[in-house]
Structure formats: C-alpha cells, structure tokens
N, C-alpha and C positions, 0 to 999 in steps of 0.2 A: 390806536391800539391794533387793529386787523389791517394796516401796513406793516407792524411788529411780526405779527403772527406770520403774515405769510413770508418775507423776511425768513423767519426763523426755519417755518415748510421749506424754504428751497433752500439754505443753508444744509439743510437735514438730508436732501436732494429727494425729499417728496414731492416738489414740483417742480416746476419749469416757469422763466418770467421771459419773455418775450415784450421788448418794448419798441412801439414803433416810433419814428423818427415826422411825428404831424404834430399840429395845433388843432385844438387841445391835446396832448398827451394821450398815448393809446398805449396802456400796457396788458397784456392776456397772459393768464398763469395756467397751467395745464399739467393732470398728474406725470412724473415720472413713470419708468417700470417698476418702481420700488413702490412710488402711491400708488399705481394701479392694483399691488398687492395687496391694498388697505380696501379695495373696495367691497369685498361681503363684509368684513367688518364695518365699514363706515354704513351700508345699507341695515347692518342690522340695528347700529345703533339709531339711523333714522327710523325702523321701524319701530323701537321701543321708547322713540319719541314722542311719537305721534301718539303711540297709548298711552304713555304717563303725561301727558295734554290731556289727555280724554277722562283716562283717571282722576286727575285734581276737581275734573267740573264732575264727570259721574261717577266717579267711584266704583270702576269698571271691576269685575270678580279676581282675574288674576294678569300677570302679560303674558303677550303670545307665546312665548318661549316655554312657561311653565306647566309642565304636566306630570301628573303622578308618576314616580316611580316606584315597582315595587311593595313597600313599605306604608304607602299612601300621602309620602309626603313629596313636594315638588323638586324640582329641582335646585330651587332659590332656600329653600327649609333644609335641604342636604349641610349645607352650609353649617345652620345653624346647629348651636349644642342642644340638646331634647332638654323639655325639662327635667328636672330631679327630685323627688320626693324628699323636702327637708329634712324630713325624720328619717330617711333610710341610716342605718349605718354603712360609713366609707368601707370600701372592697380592701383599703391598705392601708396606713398613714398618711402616703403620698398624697390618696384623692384626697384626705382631709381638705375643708377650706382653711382651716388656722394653720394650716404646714405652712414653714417660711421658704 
C-alpha cells in the first residue's frame, strides 16, 4: 500500500524516485518544488498530531492552533453553528426547520 501511495506522490510530481542500480535494490524519494510547498502544511499537520496523541491518552484542554477570538469562541467553534434557543420564533419562513 505505501508503494501505492508514493507511486501516486510522484505521479502528482510531489516527489522525486531515484533508483539506484545495486543489490539489494536502493530507491530514495525526495520532495519536489511543488512538495517543498507542502511543507508548513505537512509540519503543521504533524504538529497537531502529536497533540491529538496526547489528547486520546490525556485529554489535553484545547490544540495548539486554537485561541479565542473576539467573541470568546475559538477558532475551530468559528465553524460551528451557535446553538439556538428551540422556542425562539424563526427571523422568516426560510430559517423555519419544517421549510422544505
């Protein structure tokens, strides 16, 4: 399967395979300039892997990434819809939940 994958990486021209010509077989994959561009993203996403490891066993407060903004909510809660007070009445028809 991660002969697949990387396969797929330099198809993509995210890397580079260099194979050398000895016994046992020697092959080195090395990022492109195009993977080179992946790299704060690839670092970050190893950073917030290393805390959601840490997370599952302690059940860490929040990840690195997330800090208030504003309003008091995070950046990752931005996202989300706020709750809604069931009994409000709708602003129009449309927020109705039963509108089709």
């Amino acid at each position: 399967m991660r002969r697949v994958r990387e396969r797929e990486l330099e198809v993509d021209g995210l890397v580079s395979r260099t194979i050398y010509p000895e016994v046992p077989p020697k092959v080195e994959y090395a990022l492109t300039e195009a993977g080179e561009s992946l790299r704060d993203i690839i670092d970050r996403l190893d950073t917030w892997g290393s805390w959601y490891r840490g997370h599952l066993t302690a059940q860490s407060p929040s990840p690195p990434h997330a800090q208030a903004q504003g309003d008091g909510r995070t950046v990752a809660e931005k996202g989300k819809p706020e709750a809604q007070d069931e009994n409000a009445t709708p602003a129009s028809p449309a927020d109705s939940p039963n509108n089709p």
